[in-house]
Every structure is written in structure tokens, then in C-alpha cells.
PDBQT receptor file of N, H, CA, C and O in Angstrom, charges set to zero:
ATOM      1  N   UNK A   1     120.089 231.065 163.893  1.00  0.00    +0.000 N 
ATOM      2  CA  UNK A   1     119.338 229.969 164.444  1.00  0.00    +0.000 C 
ATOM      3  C   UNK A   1     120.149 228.674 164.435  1.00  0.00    +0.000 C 
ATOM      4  O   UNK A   1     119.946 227.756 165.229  1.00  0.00    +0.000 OA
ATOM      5  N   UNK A   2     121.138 228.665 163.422  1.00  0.00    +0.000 N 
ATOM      6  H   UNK A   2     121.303 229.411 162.776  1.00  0.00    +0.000 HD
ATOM      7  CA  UNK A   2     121.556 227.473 163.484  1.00  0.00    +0.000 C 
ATOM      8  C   UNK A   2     122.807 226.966 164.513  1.00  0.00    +0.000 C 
ATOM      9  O   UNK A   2     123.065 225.803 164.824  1.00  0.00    +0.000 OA
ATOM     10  N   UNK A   3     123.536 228.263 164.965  1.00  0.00    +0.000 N 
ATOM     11  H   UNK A   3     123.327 229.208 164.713  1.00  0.00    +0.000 HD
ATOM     12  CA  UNK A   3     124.395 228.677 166.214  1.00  0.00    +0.000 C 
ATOM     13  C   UNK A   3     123.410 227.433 167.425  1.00  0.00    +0.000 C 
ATOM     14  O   UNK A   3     123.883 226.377 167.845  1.00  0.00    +0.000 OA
ATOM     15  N   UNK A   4     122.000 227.978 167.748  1.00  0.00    +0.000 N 
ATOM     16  H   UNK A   4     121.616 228.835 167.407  1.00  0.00    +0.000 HD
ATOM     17  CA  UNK A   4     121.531 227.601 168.598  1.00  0.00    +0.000 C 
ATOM     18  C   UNK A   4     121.351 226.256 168.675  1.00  0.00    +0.000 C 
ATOM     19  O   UNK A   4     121.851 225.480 169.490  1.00  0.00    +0.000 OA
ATOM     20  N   UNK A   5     120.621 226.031 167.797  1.00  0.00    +0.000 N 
ATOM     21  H   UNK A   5     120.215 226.661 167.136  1.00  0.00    +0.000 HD
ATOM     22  CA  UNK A   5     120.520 224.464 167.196  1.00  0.00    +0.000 C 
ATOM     23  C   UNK A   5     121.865 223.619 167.701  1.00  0.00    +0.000 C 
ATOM     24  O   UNK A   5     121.703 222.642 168.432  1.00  0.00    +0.000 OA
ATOM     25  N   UNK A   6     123.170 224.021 167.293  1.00  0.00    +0.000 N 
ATOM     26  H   UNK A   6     123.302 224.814 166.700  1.00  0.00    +0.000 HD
ATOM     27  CA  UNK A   6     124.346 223.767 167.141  1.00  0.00    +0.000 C 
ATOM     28  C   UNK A   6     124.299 223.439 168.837  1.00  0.00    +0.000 C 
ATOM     29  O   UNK A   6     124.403 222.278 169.235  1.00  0.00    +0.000 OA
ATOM     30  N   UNK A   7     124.150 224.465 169.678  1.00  0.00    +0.000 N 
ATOM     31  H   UNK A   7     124.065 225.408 169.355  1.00  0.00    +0.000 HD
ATOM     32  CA  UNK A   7     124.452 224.687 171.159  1.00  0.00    +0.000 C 
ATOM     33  C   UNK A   7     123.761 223.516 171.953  1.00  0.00    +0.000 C 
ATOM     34  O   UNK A   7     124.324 222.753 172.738  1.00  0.00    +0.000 OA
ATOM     35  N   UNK A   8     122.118 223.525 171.513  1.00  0.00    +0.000 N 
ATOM     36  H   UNK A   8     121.661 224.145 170.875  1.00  0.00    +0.000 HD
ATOM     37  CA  UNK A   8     121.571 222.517 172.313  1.00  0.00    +0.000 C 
ATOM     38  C   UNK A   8     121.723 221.104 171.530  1.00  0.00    +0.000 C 
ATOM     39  O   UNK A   8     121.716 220.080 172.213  1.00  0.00    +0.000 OA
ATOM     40  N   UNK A   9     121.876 221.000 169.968  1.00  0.00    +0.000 N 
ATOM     41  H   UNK A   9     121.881 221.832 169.414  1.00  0.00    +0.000 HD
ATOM     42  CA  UNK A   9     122.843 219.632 170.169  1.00  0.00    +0.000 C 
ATOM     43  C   UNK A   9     123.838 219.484 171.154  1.00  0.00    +0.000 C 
ATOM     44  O   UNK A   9     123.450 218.801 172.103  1.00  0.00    +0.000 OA
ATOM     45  N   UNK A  10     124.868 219.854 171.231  1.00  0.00    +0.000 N 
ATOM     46  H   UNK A  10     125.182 220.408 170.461  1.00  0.00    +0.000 HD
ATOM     47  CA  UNK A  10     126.065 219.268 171.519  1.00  0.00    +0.000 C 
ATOM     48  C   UNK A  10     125.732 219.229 173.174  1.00  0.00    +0.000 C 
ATOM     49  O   UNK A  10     126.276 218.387 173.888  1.00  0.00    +0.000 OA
ATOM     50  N   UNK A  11     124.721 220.289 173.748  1.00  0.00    +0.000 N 
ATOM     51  H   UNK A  11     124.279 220.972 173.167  1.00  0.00    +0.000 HD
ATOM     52  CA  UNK A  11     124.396 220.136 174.993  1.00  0.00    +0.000 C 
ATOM     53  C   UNK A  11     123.694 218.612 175.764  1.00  0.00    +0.000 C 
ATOM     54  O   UNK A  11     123.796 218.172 176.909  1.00  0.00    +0.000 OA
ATOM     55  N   UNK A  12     122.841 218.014 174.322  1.00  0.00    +0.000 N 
ATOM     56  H   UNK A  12     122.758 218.371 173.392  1.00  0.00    +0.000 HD
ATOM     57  CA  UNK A  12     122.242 217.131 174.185  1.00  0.00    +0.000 C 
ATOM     58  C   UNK A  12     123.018 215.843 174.525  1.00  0.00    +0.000 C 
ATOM     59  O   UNK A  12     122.832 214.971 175.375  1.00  0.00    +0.000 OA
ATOM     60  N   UNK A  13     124.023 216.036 173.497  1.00  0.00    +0.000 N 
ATOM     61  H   UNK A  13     124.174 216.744 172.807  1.00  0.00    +0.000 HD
ATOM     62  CA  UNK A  13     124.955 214.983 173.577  1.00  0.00    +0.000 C 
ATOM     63  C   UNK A  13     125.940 215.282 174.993  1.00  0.00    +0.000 C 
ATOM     64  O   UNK A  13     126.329 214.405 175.763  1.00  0.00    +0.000 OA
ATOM     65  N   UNK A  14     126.048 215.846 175.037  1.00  0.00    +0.000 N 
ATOM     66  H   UNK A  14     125.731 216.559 174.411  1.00  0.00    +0.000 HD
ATOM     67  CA  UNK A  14     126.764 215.966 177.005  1.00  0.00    +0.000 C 
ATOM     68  C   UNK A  14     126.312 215.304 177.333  1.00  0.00    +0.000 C 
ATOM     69  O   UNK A  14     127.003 214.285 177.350  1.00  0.00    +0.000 OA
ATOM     70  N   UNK A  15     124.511 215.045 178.031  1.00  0.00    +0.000 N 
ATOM     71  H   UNK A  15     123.950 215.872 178.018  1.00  0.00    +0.000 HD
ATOM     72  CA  UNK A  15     123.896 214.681 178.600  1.00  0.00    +0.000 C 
ATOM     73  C   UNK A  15     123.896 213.429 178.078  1.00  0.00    +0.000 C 
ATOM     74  O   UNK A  15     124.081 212.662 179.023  1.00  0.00    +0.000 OA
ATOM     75  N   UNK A  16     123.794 212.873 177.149  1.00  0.00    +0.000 N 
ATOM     76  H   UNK A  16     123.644 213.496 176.382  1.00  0.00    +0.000 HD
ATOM     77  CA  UNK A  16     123.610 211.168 176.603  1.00  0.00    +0.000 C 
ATOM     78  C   UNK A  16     124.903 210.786 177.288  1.00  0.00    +0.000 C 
ATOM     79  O   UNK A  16     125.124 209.921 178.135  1.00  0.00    +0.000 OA
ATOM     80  N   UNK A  17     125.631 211.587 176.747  1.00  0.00    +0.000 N 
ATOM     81  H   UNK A  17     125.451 212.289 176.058  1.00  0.00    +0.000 HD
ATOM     82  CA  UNK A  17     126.945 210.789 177.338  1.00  0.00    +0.000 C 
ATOM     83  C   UNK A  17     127.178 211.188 178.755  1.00  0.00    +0.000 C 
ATOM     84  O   UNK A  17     127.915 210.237 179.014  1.00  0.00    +0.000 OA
ATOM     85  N   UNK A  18     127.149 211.558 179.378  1.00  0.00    +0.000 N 
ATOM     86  H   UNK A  18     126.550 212.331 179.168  1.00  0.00    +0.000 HD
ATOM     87  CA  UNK A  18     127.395 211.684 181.077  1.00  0.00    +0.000 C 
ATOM     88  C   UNK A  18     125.914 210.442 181.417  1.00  0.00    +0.000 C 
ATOM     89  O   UNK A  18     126.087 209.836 182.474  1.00  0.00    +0.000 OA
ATOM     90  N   UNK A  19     124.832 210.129 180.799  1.00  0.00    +0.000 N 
ATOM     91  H   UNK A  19     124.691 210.622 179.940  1.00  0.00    +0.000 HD
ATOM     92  CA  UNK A  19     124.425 209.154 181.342  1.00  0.00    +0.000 C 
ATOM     93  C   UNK A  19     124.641 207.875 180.818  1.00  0.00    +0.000 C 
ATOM     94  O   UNK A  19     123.938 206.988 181.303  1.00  0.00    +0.000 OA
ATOM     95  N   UNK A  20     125.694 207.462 179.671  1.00  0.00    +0.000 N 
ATOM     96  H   UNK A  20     126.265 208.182 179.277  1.00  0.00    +0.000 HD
ATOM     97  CA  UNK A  20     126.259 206.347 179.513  1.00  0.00    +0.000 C 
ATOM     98  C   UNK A  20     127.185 206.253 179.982  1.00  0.00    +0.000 C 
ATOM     99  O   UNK A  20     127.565 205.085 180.057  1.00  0.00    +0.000 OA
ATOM    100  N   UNK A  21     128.145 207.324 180.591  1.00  0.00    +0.000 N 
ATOM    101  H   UNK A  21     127.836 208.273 180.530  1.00  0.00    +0.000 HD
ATOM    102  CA  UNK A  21     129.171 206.972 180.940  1.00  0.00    +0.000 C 
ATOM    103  C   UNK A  21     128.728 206.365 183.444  1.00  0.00    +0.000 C 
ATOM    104  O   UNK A  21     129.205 205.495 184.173  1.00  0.00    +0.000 OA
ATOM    105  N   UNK A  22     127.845 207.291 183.630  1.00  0.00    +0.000 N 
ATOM    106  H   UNK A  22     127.458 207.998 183.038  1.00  0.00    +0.000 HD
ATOM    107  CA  UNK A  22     127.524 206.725 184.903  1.00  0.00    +0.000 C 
ATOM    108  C   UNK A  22     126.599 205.351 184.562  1.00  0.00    +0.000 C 
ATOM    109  O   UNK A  22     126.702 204.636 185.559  1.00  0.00    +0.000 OA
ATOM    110  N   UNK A  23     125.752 204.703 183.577  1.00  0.00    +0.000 N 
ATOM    111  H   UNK A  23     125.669 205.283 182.767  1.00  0.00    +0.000 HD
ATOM    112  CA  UNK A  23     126.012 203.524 183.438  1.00  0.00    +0.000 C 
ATOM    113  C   UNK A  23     126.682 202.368 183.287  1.00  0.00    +0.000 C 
ATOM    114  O   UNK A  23     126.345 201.211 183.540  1.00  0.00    +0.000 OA
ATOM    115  N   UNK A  24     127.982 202.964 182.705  1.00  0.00    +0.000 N 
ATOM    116  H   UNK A  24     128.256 203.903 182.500  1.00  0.00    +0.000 HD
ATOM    117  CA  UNK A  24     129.072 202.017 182.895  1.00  0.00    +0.000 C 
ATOM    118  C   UNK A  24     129.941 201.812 183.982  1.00  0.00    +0.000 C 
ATOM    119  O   UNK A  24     130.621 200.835 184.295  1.00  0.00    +0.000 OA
ATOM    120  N   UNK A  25     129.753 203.195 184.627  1.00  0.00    +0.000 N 
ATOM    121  H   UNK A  25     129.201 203.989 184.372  1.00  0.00    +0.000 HD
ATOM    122  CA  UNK A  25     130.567 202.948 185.878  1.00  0.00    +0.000 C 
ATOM    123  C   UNK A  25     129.750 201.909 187.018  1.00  0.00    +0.000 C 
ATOM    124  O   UNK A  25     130.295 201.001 187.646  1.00  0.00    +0.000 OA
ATOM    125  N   UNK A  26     128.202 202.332 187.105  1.00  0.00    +0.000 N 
ATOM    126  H   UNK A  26     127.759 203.070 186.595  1.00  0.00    +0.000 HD
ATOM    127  CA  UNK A  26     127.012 201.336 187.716  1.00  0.00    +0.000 C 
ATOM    128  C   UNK A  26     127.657 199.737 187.646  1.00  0.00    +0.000 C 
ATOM    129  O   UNK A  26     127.876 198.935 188.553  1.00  0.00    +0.000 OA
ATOM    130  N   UNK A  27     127.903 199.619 185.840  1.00  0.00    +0.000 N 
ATOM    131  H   UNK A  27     127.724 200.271 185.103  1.00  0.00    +0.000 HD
ATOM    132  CA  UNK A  27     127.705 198.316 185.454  1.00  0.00    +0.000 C 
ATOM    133  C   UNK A  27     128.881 197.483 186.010  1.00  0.00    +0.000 C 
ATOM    134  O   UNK A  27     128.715 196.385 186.542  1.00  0.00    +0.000 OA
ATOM    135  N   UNK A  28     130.474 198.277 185.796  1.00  0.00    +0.000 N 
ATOM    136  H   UNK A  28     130.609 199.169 185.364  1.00  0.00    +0.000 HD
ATOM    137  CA  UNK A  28     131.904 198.005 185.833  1.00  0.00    +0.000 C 
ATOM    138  C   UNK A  28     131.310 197.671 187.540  1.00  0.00    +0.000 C 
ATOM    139  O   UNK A  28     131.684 196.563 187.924  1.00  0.00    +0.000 OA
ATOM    140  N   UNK A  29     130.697 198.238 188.291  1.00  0.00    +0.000 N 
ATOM    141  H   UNK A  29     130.393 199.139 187.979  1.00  0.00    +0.000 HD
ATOM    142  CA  UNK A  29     130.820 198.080 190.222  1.00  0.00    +0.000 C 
ATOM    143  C   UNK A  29     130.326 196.951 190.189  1.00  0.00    +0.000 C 
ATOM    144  O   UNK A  29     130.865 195.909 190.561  1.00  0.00    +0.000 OA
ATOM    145  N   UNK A  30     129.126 197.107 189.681  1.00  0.00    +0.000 N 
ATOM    146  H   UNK A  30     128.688 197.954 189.379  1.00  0.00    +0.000 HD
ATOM    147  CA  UNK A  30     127.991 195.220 189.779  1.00  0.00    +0.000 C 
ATOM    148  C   UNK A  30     128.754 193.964 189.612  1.00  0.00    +0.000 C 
ATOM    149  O   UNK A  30     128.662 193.038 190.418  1.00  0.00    +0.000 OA
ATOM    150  N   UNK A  31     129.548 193.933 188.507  1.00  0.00    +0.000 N 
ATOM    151  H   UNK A  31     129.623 194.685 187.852  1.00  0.00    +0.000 HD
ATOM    152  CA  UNK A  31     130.220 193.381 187.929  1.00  0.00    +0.000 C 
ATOM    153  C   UNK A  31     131.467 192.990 189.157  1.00  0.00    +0.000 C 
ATOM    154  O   UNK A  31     131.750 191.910 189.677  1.00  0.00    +0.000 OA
ATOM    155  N   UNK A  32     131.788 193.758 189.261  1.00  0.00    +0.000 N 
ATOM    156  H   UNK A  32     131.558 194.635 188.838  1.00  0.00    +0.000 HD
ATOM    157  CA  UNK A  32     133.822 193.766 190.394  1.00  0.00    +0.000 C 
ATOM    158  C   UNK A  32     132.995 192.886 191.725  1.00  0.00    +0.000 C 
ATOM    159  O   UNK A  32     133.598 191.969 192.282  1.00  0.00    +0.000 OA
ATOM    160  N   UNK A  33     131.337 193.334 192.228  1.00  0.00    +0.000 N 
ATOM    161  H   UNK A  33     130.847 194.080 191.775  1.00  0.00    +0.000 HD
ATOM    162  CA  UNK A  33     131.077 193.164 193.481  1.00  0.00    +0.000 C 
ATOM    163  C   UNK A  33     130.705 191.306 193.425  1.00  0.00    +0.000 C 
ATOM    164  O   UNK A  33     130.845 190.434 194.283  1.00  0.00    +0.000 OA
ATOM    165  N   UNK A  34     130.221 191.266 192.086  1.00  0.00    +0.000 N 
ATOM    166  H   UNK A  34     130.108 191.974 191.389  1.00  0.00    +0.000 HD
ATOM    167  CA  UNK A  34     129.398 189.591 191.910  1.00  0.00    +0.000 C 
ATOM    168  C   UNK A  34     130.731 189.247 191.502  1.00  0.00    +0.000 C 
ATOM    169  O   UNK A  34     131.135 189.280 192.664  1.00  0.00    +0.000 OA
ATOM    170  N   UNK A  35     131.734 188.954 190.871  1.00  0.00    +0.000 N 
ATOM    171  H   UNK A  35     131.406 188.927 189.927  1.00  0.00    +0.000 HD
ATOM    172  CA  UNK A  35     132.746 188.708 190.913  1.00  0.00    +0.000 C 
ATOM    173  C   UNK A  35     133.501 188.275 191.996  1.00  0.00    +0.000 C 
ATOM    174  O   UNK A  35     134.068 187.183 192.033  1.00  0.00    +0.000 OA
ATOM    175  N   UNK A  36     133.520 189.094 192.863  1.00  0.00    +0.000 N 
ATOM    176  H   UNK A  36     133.060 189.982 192.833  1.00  0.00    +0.000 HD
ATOM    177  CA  UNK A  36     134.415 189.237 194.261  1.00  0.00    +0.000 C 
ATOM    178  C   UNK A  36     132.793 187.827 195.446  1.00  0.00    +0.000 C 
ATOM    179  O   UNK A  36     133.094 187.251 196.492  1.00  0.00    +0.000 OA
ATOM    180  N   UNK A  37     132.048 187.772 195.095  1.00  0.00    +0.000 N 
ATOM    181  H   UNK A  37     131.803 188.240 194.245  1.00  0.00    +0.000 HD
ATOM    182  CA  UNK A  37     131.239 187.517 195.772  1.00  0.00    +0.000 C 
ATOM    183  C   UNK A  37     131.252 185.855 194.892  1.00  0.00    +0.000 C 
ATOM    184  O   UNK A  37     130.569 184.871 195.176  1.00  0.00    +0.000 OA
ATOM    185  N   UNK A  38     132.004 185.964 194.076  1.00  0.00    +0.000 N 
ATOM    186  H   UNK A  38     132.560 186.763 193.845  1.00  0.00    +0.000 HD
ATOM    187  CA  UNK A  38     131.672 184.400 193.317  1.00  0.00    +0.000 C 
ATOM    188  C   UNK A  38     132.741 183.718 193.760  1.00  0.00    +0.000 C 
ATOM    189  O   UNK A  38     132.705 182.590 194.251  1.00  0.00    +0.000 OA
ATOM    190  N   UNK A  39     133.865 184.506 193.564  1.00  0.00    +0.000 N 
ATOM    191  H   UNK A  39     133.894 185.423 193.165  1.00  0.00    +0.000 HD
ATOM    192  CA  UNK A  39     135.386 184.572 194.389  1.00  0.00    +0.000 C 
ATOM    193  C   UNK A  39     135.421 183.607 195.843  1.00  0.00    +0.000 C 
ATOM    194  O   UNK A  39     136.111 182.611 196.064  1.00  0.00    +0.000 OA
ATOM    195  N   UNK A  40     134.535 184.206 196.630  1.00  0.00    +0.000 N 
ATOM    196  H   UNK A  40     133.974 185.014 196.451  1.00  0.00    +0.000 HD
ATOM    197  CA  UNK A  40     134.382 184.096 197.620  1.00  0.00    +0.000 C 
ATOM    198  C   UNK A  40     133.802 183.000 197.965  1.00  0.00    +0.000 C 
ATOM    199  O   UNK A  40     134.386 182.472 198.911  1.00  0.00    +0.000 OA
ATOM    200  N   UNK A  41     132.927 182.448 197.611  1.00  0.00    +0.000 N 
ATOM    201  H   UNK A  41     132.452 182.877 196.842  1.00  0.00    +0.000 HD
ATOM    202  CA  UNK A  41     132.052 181.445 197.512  1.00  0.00    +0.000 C 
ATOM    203  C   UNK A  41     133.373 180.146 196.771  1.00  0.00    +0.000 C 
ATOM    204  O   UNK A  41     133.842 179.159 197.338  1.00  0.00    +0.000 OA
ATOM    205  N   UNK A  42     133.540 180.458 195.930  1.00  0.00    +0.000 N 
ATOM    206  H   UNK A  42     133.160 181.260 195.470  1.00  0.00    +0.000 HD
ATOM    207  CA  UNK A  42     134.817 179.441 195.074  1.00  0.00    +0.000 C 
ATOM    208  C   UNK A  42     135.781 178.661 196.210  1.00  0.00    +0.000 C 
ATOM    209  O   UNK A  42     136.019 177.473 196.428  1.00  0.00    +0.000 OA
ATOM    210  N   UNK A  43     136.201 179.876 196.803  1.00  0.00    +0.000 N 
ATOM    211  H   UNK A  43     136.008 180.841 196.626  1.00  0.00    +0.000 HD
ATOM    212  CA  UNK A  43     137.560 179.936 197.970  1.00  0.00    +0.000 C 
ATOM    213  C   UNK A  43     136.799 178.894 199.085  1.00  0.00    +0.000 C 
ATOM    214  O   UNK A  43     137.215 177.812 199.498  1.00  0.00    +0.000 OA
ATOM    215  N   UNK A  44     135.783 179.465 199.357  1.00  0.00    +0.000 N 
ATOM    216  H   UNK A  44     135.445 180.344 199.021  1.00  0.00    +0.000 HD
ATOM    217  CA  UNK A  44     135.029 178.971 200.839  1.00  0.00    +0.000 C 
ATOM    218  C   UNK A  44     134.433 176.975 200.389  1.00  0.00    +0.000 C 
ATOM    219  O   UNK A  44     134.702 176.022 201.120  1.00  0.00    +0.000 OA
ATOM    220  N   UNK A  45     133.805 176.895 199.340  1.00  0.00    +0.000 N 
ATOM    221  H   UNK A  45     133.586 177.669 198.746  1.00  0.00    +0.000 HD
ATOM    222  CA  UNK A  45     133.754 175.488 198.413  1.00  0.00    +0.000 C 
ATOM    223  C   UNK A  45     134.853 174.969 199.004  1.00  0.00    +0.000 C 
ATOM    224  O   UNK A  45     134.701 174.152 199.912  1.00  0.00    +0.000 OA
ATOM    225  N   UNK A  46     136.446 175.451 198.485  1.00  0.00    +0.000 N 
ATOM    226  H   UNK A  46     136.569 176.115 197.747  1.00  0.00    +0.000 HD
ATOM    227  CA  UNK A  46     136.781 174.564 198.650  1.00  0.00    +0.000 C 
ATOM    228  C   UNK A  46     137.974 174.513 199.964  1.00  0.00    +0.000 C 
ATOM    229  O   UNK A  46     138.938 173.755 199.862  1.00  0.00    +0.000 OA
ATOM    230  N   UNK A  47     137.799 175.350 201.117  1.00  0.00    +0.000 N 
ATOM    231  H   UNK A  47     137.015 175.966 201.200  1.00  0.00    +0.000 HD
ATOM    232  CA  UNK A  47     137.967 175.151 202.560  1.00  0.00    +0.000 C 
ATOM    233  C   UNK A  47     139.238 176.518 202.144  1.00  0.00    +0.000 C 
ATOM    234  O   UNK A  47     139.830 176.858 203.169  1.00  0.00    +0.000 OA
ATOM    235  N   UNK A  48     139.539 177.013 201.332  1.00  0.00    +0.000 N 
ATOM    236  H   UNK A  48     139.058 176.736 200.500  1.00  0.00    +0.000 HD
ATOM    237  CA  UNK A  48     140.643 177.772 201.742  1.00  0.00    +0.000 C 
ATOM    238  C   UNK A  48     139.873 179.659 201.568  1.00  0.00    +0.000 C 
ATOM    239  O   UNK A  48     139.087 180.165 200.766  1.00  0.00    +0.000 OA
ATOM    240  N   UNK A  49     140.487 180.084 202.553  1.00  0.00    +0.000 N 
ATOM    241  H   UNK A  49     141.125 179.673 203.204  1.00  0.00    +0.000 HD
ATOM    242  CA  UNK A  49     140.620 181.506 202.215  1.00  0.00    +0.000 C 
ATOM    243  C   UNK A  49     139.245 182.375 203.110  1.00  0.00    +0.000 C 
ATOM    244  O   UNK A  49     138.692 183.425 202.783  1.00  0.00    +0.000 OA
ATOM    245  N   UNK A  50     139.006 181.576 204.197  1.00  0.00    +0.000 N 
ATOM    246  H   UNK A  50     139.456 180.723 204.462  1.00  0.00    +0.000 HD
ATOM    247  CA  UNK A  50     138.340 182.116 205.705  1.00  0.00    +0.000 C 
ATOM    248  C   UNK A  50     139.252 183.973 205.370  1.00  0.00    +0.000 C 
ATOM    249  O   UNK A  50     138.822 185.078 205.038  1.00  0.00    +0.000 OA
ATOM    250  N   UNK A  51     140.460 183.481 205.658  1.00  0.00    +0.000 N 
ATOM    251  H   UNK A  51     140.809 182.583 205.928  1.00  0.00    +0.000 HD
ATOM    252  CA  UNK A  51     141.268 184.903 206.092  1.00  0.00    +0.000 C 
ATOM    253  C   UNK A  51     141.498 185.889 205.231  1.00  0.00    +0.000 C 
ATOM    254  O   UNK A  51     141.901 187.001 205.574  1.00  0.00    +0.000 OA
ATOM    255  N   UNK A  52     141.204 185.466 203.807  1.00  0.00    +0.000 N 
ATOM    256  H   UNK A  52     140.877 184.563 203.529  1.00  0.00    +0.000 HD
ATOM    257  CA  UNK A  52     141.844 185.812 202.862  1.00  0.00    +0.000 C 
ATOM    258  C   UNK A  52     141.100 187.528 201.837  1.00  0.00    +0.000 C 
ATOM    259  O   UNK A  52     139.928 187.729 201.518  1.00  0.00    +0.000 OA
ATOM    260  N   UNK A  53     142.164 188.322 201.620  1.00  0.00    +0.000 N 
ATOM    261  H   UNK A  53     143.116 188.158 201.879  1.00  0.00    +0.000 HD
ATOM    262  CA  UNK A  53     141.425 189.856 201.317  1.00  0.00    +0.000 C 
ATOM    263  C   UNK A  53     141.149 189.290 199.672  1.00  0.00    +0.000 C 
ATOM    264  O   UNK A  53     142.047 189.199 198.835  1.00  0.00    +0.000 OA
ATOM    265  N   UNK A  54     140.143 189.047 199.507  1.00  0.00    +0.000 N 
ATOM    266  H   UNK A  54     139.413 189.121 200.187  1.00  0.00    +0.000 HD
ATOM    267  CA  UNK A  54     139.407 189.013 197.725  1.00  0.00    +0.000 C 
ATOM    268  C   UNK A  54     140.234 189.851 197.096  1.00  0.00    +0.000 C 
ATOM    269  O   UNK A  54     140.855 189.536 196.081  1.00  0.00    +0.000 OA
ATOM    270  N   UNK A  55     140.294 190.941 197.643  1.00  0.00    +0.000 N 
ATOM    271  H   UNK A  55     139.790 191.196 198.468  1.00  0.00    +0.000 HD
ATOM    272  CA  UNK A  55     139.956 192.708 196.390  1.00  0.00    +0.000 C 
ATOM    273  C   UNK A  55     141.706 192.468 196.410  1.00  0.00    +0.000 C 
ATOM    274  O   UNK A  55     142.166 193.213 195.544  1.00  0.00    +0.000 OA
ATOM    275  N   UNK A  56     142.820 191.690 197.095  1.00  0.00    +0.000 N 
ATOM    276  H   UNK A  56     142.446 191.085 197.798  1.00  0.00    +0.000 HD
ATOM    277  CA  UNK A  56     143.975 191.861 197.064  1.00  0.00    +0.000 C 
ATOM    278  C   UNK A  56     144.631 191.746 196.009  1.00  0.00    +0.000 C 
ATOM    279  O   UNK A  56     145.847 191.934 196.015  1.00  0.00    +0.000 OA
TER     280      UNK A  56
């Protein structure tokens, strides 16, 4: 019994962690996109960078 126990822990913990780890990836995008979007706004304030690639 304790084999089993053993199995659906660690199965358990897969799952915690495959959904903290696609939360961080969620969080790391939000983050790069409001960034790049604050960027943008900064550049445009102050007249430069109409042409200009952010993500460069």
C-alpha cells in the first residue's frame, strides 16, 4: 500500500508543479507585454521611437 501511496504522491506533485510552472510562464508573458507597452508609451511621451521595434 505504501508503493501506491508513494505513486499518487509524486503524481500529485507533477501536477502542482506543471500548474506552477504554466503560472509562471502566464505571469513572465503579462509582465514582458505591460513592460513593452510602458516602453512604448515612455518612447511616444517623449516624441521618439514612432519606428522603433520595442522587443529589439
Amino acid at each position: 500500500m505504501d508503493a501506491v501511496n508513494a505513486v499518487q504522491s509524486a503524481k500529485a506533485q507533477e501536477v502542482c508543479q506543471n500548474v506552477m510552472m504554466a503560472t509562471q510562464a502566464y505571469t513572465l508573458k503579462s509582465v514582458t507585454q505591460l513592460q513593452e507597452k510602458m516602453m512604448a508609451q515612455l518612447f511616444e511621451s517623449m516624441g521618439i521611437g514612432q519606428n522603433l521595434n520595442i522587443k529589439a
